[in-house]
N, C-alpha and C positions, 0 to 999 in steps of 0.2 A: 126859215125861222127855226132856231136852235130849240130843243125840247129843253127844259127847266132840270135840271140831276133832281132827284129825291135825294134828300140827307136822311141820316139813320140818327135816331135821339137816343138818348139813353131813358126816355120815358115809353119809350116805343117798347113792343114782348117781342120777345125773341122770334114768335111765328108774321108778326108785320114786317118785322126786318126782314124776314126769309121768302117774303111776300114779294117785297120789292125786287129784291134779287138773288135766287135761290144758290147762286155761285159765292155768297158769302159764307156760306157754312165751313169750309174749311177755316178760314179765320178765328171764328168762334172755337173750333177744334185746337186754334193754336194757342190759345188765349186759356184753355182747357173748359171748356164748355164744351161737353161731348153729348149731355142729356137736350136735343135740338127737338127730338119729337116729343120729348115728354109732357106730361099734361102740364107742367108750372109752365115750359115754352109757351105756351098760347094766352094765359092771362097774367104771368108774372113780368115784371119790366125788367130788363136788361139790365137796370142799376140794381133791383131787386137782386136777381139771377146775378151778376157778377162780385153782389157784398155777400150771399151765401156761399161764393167760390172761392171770395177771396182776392179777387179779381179787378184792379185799376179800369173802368168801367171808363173815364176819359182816354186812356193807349188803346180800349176797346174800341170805342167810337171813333176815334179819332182815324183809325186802320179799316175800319168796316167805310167809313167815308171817302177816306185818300183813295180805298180800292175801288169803290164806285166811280169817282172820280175821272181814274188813271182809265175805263173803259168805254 
């Protein structure tokens, strides 16, 4: 029986996403989300965290997915 992928939402904080799979953080770093341990990581939402960056928050998700995906 095949395990079920975890997807990554964009209502999901940055520290659940990093939960699932701590190999995603480079991504986030490419997307330039470099602040990963900071305190807004743990309660602020990825959408939150990518509209103060500045940051297309669907090409985020979208690549934090495909990579999980792809492993």
């Amino acid at each position: 029986m095949a395990a079920q992928a975890t997807q990554i939402t964009k209502n999901m904080s940055i520290a659940e996403a990093l939960n699932i799979d701590r190999s995603t953080a480079p991504i986030f770093m490419q997307f330039g989300m470099y602040c990963l341990g900071c305190p807004a990581a743990m309660g602020e939402s990825i959408e939150d965290a990518a509209a103060v960056h500045g940051i297309d928050v669907d090409a985020l998700i979208k690549a934090l997915n495909e990579f999980l995906a792809d492993k």
